[in-house]
C-alpha positions in Angstrom: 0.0 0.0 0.0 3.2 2.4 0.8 4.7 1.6 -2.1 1.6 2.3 -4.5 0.6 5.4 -2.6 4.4 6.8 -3.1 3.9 5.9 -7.0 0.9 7.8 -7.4 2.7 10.6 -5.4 5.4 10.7 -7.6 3.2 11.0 -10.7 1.1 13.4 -9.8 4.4 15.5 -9.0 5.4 14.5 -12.3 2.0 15.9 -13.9 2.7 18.9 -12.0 6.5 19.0 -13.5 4.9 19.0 -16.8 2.3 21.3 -16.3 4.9 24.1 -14.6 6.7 23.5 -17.8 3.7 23.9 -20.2 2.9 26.5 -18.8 6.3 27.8 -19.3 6.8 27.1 -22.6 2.8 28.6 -23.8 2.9 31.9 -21.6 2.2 34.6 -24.0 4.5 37.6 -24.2 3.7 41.2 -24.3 2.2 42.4 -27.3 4.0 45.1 -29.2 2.0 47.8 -31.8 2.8 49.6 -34.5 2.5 53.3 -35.7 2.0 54.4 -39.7 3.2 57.4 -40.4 1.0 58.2 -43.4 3.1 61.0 -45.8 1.2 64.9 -45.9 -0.5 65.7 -49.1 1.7 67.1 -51.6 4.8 66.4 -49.3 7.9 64.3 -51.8 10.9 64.4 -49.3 11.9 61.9 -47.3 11.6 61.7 -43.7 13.0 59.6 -40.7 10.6 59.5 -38.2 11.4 58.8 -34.6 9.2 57.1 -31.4 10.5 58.1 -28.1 8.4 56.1 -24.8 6.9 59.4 -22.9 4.7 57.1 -20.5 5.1 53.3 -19.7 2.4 51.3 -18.9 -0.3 48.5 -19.7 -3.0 48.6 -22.0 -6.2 47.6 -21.5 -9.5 48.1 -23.8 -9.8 48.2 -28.0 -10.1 50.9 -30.2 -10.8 54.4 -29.2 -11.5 52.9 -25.1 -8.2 51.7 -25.4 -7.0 53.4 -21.9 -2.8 53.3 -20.2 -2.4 51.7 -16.5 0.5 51.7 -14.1 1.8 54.5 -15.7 5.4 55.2 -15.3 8.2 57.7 -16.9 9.3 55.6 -20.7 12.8 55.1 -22.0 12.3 58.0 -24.1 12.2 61.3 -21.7 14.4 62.2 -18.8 11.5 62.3 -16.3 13.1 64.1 -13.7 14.1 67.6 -16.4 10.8 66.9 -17.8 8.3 67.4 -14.7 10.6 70.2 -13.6 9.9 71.7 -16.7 6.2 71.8 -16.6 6.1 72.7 -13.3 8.2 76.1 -14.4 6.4 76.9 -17.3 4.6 80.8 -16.7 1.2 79.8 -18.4 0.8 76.0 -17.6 3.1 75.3 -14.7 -0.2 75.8 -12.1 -2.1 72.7 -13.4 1.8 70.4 -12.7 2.7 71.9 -9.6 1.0 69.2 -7.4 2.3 66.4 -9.7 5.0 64.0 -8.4 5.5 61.3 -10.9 4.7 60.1 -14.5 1.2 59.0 -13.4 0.2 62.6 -11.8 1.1 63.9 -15.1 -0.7 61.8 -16.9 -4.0 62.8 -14.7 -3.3 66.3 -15.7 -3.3 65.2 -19.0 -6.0 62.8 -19.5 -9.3 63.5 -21.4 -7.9 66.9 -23.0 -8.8 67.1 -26.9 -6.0 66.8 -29.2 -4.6 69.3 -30.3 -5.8 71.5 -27.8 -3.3 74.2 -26.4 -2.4 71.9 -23.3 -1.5 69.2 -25.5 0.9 71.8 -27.9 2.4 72.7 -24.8 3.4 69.6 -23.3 4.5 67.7 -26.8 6.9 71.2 -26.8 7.9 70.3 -23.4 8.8 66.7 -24.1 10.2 67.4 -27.4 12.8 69.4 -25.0 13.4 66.7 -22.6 13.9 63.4 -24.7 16.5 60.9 -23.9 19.0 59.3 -26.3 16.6 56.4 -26.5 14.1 56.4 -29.5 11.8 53.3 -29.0 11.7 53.0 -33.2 12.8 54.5 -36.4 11.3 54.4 -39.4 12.2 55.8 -43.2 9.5 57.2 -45.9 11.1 57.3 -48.9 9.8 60.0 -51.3 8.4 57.5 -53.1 5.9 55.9 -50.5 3.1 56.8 -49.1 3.6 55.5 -45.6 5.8 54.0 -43.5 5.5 51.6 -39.9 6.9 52.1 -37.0 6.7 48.4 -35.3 7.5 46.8 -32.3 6.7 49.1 -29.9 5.1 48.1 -26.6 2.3 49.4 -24.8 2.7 53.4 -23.8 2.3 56.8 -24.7 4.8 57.7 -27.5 6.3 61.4 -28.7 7.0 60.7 -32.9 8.9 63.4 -34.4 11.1 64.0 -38.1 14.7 63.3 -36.7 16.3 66.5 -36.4 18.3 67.6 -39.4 16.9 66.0 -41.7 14.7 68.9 -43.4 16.9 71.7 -44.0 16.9 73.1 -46.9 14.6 70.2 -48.5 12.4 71.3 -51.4 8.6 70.6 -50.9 8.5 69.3 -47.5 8.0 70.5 -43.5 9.3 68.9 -40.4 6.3 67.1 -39.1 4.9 68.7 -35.9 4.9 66.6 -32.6 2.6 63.5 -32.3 1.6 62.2 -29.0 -0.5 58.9 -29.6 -1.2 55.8 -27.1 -0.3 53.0 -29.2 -2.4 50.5 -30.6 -1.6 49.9 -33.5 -2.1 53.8 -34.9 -2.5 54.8 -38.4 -1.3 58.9 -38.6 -1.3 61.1 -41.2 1.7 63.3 -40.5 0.9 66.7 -39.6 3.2 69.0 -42.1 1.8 71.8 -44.2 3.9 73.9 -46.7 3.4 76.6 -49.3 4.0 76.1 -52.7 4.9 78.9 -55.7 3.9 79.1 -59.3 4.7 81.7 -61.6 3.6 82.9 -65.3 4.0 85.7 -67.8 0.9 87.6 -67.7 -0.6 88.6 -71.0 -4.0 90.5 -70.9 -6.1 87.6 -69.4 -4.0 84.6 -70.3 -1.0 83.3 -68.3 2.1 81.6 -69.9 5.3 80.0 -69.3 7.0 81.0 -72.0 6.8 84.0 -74.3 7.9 86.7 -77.0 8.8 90.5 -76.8 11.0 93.1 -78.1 13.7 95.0 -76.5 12.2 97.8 -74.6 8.9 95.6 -73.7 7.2 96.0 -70.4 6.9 92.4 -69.3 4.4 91.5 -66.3 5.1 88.0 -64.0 2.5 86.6 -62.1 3.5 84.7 -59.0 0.9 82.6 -57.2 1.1 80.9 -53.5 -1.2 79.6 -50.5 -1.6 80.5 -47.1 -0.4 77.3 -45.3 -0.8 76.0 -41.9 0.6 78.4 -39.3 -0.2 76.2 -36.4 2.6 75.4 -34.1 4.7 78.2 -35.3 5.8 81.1 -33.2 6.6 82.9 -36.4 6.5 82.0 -40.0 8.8 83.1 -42.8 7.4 83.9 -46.6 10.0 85.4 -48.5 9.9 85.2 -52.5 13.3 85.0 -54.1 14.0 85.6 -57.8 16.7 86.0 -60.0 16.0 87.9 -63.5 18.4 87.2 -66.2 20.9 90.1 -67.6 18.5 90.3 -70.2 15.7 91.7 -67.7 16.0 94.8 -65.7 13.4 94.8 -62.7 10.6 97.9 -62.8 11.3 99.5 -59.3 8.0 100.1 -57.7 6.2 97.9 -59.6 5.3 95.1 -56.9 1.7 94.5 -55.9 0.6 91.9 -53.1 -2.9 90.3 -52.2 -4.4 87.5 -50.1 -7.7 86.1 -51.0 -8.3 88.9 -53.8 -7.3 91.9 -51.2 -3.9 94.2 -51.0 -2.1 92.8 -48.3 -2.9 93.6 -44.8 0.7 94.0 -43.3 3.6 95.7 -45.4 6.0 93.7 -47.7 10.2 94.8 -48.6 11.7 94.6 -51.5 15.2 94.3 -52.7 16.5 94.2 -55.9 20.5 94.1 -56.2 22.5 94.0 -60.0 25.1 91.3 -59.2 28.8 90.9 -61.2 27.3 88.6 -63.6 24.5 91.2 -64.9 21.8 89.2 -63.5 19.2 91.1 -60.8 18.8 89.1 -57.8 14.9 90.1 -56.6 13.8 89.0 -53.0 10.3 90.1 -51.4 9.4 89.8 -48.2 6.6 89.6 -47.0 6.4 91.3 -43.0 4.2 90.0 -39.9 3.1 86.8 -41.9 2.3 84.8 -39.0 -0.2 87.7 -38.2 -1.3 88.5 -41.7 -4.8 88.2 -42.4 -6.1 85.2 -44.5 -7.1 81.6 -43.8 -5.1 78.6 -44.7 -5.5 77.8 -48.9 -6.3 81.3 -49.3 -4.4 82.4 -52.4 -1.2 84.7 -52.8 -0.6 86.6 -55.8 2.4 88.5 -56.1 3.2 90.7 -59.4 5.7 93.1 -60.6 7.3 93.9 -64.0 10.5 94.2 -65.7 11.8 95.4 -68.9 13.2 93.3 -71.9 16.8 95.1 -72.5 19.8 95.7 -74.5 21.8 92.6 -73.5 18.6 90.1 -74.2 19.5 86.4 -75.5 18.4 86.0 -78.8 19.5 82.4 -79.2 17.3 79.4 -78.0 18.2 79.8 -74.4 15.8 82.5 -74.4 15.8 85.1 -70.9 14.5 82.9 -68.3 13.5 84.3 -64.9 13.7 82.4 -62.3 11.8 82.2 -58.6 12.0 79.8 -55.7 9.8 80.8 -52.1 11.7 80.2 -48.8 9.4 79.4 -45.5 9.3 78.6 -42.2 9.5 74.5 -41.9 9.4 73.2 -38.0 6.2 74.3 -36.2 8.2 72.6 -33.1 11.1 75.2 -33.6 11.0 78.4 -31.3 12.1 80.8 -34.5 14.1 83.5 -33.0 14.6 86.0 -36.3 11.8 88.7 -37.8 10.7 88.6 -40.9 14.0 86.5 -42.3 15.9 83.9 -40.4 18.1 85.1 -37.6 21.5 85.4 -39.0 23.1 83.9 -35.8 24.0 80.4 -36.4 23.2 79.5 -32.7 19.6 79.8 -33.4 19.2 77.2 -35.7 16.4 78.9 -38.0 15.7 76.1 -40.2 13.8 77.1 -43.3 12.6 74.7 -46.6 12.2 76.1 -50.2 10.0 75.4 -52.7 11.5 74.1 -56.1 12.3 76.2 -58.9 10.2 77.7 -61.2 11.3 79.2 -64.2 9.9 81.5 -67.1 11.2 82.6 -70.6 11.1 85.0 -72.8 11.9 85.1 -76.4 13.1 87.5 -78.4 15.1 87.6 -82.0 16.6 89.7 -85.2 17.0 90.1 -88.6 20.2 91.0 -90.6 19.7 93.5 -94.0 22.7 93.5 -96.2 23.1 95.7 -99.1 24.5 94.6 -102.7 25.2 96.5 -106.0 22.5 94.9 -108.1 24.7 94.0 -111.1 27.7 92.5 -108.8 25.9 90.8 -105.4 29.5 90.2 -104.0 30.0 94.1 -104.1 28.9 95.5 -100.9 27.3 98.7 -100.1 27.9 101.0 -97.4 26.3 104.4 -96.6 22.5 103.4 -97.1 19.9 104.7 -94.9 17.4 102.5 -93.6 14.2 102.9 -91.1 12.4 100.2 -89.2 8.5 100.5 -88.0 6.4 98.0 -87.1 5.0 96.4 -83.4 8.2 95.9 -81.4 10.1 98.5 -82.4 10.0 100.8 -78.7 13.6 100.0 -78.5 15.3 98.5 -81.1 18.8 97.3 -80.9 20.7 98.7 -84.2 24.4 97.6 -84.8 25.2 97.2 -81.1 23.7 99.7 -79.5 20.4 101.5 -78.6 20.2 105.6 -78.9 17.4 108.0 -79.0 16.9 111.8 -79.9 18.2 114.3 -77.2 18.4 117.9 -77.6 20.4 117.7 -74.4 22.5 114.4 -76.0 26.0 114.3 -76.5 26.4 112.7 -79.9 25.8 112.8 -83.5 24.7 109.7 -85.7 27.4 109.0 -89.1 26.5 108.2 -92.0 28.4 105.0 -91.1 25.7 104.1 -88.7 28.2 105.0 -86.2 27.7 107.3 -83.1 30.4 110.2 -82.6 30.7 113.0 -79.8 33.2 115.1 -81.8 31.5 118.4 -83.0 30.7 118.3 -86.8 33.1 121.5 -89.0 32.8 122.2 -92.2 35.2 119.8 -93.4 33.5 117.0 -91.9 29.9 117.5 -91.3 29.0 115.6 -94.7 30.0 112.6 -93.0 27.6 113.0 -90.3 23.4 112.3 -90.2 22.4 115.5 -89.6 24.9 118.6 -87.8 21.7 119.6 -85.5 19.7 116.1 -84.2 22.2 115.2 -81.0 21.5 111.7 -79.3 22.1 110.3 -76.3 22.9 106.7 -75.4 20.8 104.3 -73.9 22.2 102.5 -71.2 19.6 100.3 -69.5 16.5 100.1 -71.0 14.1 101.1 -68.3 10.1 101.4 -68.0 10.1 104.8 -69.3 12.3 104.1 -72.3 9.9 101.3 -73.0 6.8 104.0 -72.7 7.9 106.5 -74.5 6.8 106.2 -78.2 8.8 108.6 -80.4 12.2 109.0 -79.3 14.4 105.9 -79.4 16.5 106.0 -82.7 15.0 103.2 -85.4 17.5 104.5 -88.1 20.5 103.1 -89.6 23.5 103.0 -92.0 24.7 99.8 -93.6 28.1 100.0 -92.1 31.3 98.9 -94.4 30.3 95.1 -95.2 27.0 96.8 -96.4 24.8 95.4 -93.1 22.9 96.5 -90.9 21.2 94.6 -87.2 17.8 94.7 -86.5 18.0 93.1 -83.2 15.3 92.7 -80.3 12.2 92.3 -82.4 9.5 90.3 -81.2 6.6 88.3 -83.1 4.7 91.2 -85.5 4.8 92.7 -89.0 7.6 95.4 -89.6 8.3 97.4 -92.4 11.9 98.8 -93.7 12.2 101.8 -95.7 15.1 102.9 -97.5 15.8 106.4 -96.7 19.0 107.2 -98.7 21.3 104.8 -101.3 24.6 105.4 -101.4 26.2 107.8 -103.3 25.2 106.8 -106.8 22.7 104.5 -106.5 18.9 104.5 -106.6 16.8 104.4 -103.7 14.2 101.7 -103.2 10.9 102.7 -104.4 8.8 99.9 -102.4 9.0 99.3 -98.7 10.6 95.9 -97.8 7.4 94.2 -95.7 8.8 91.7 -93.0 6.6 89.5 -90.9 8.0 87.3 -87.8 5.8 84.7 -86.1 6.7 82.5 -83.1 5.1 79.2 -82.1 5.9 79.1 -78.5 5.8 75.8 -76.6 4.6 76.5 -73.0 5.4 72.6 -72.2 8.7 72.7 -72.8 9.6 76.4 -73.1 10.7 76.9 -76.7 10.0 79.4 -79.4 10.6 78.1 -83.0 10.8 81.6 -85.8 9.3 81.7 -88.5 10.4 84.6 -90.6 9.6 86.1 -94.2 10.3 88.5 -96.1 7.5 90.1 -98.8 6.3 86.6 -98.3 9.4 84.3 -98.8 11.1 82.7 -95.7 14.2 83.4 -94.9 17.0 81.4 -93.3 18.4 81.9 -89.9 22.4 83.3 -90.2 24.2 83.3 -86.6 21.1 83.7 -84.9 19.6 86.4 -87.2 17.1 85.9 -89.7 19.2 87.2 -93.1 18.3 89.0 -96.4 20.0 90.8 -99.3 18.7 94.0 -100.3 20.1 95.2 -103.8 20.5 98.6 -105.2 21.1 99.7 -108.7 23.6 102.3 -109.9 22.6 105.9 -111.6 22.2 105.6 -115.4 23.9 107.7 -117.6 21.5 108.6 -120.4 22.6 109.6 -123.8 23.2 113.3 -124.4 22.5 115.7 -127.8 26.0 117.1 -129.5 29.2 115.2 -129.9 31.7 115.5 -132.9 29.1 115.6 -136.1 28.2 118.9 -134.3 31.3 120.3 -133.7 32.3 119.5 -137.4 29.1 121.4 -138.8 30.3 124.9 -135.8 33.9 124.9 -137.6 32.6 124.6 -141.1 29.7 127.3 -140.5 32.6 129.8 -139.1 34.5 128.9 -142.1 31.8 130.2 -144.2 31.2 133.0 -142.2 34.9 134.1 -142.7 35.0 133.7 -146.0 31.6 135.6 -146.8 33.6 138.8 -144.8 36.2 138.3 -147.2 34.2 138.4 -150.3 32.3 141.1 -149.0 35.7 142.9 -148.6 37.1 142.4 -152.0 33.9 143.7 -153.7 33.9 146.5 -151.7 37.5 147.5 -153.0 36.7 146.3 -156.3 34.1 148.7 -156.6 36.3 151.6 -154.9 38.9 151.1 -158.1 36.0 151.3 -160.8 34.9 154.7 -159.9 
């Protein structure tokens, strides 16, 4: 009987044995959760997103009545800097002052809406106070749309773009501060940036890409958003653009709205010529975190420039160039005005918005004047005059002058300009000894404006050409004015026509040029013609030897009638 009741002893210890080590080996683990990071409309940067553990707990209940327990400081925060913190705070530190632990902060915080002001103020707080110990990193590639964050266990986590990572990125904000409980959380990240279009504005349409004539008034359209301003303590919007040498900025000609109204706070300028002849244009706008406007309401910035003397005529074209520059990192404390602070200790971190260029076209043609009867022989010396729809400034054999009684210079017959005083001796090489110009440096608005003035007259110069260069897509006409000396002038006008098929897509302009209705061919850039002129004719005249002949033989008989008359005079004497 011993011996049986010490073998069932021994098996049920056995069955226990077995049991402890079921048990053992079947015990579940804590769960973990995970966190996707959905990407912010129209955001394409990447971003490393980081989980720090603010509370510690367990989690009990699904869904939205999923609630934290035993709440204790996480890995993430330094606990101790972080309570002493809130408790310090001017505005908020009354509601922490009681609090002794995690789970007294946690009663502070519990039930408040998201995103209300307590919950700003505390994700600040934390974001101040984090450890070295992220709980989980993630990437989102530009490419994807969202990105997890896994293994985390139960708690209260801070997620945040790792810092760094967004300067100077085009198209994309550091995400603001996310507190979330997890399980297993699907957030869309909270990031909201402007974005900048531009266009050449003409009459009612808007373009990418267009055509003009030197001395054109051109007008650029620039169109943004009011974003998100949450989170920020202020919020930089400052417009830069760069204008081509061939562009010289209008000064005072910047106008500013939100939502269809002149903006409500002021806006600075500054336009500054750099080395290179380019115009580096930045616009400011002041108080924008103030400004009036909701977010999406629409920006629209525009100001004008004129098409000058050292415009691209080749297929490169004048592009104008604009980028905007804003304040990215709602969780940053931004310690400059309207622009960042210049002190590298602050850390004003900014993103920009990707280039956006415009272009404007603009070509020429190139007269050249033959003897009719020998095309090889060229002619200097004939005056020429252009009219037509871009002609307010037209460049004419490298330079660009206009009628000034107060000028200092004479035109030549060359198609020169001179400031020597004309004499006697030498004033039939000049124009005209009484019409002084002066010389256009920089086409500005009022050159472009004015209608009479700028000279559109020329001389072919010693190879017989002459530049017509600037001229935009229109009909002109060229008038002969003067042939060299012994030649005839034209009698007809030459009629030249110039059309552009501009491709907004791509930003091209392909010429088509003709002249009296034949094409002509593109030569270095300029669209090329002949122009011939004919010398005098020397007409037959009345007289010549026959005559002369018949003048001595009349005198002869002149003479000798005197003579006969003579002798019969004396005859007669001796009769009587």
């Amino acid at each position: 009987m011993k011996k049986t009741l010490r073998l069932l002893t021994a098996m049920v210890l056995t069955v226990f044995m077995v049991m402890s080590v079921s048990m053992t080996a079947f015990a579940v683990d804590d769960p973990t959760y995970t966190i996707t990071m959905k990407r912010a409309a129209g955001d394409t940067t990447n971003h490393t997103y980081e989980a720090y553990q603010v509370f510690k707990g367990k989690l009990s209940g699904e869904g939205s009545d999923a609630v934290l327990n035993d709440i204790d400081w996480g890995s993430g925060v330094n606990g101790t800097n972080l309570l002493a913190a809130l408790k310090s705070d001017a505005t908020y530190g009354g509601l922490f002052v009681d609090c002794e632990d995690a789970a007294d902060v946690a009663k502070v915080l519990d039930k408040k809406p998201d995103d209300s002001a307590l919950a700003k103020f505390f994700a600040a707080a934390v974001g101040k106070n984090l450890s070295a110990t992220n709980a989980g990193t993630a990437v989102l590639n530009g490419s994807t749309e969202s990105v997890d964050i896994a293994g985390l266990a139960a708690g209260y986590y801070f997620i945040k773009d790792e810092d760094g990572t967004q300067t100077d990125k085009e198209n994309g904000n550091y995400t603001r501060f996310i507190l979330k409980v997890v399980k297993d959380e699907t957030v869309t990240a909270k990031a909201d940036f402007p974005t900048l279009d531009k266009k050449i504005l003409e009459g009612d349409d808007e373009k990418s890409a267009n055509t003009a004539s030197i001395g054109d008034v051109i007008t650029f359209k620039l169109k943004s958003n009011i974003p998100d301003r949450t989170g920020f303590n202020k919020y930089y919007f400052i417009v830069n653009d760069t204008l081509c040498k061939g562009l010289t900025f209008v000064p005072n000609s910047i106008n500013v709205t939100v939502a269809g109204k002149d903006y409500d706070k002021t806006f600075t300028p500054n336009a500054e010529r750099k080395n290179d002849g380019t115009t580096s244009l930045k616009i400011v706008l002041n108080d924008f975190i103030k400004a009036a406007g909701n977010k999406g309401d629409e920006i629209v910035i525009t100001y004008q420039a004129v098409l000058n003397e050292k415009a691209n005529i080749t297929s490169a074209g004048n592009p104008n160039t604009a980028n905007l520059t804003y304040s990215n990192d709602p969780n940053h404390k931004y310690k400059g005005e309207n622009e960042p602070s210049e002190d590298t200790d602050d850390g004003d971190v900014t993103g920009k918005t990707p280039d956006v260029t415009t272009k404007t076209f603009t070509t020429g043609i190139k007269l050249t004047k033959v003897d009719g009867e020998d095309n090889n022989k060229k002619l200097e010396g004939a005056k020429f005059k252009i009219e037509g729809e871009g002609v307010s400034a037209v460049l004419i054999n490298g330079d660009i002058y206009k009628q000034d009684d107060t000028g200092d210079s004479y035109m030549l017959k060359d198609g020169t300009f001179t400031k020597t005083e004309p004499t006697t001796q030498t004033e039939k090489t000049y124009d005209s000894i009484t019409t002084k110009y002066s010389k256009i440096v920089r086409v500005t608005q009022s050159t472009a404006t004015t209608a009479s003035p700028v000279n559109h007259i020329a001389y072919t110069n010693e190879n017989g050409i002459i530049t017509f260069v600037g001229l935009g897509a229109g009909d002109y006409t060229i008038t002969e004015l003067e042939a060299p000396e012994g030649y005839n002038k034209l009698k007809a006008s030459i009629k030249i026509r110039i059309d552009a098929n501009v491709n907004q897509a791509t930003q091209t302009c392909a010429w088509t040029v003709t002249k009296d209705e034949t094409a002509l061919l593109v030569d270095d850039n300029l669209y090329g013609f002949t122009v011939e002129n004919n010398e005098g004719i020397t007409l037959p005249g009345t007289g010549g030897m026959g005559t002369t002949i018949f003048y001595v033989v009349g005198g002869l008989l002149i003479l000798c009638a005197g003579a006969l008359l003579v002798t019969k005079v004396r005859m007669a004497h001796k009769e009587k």
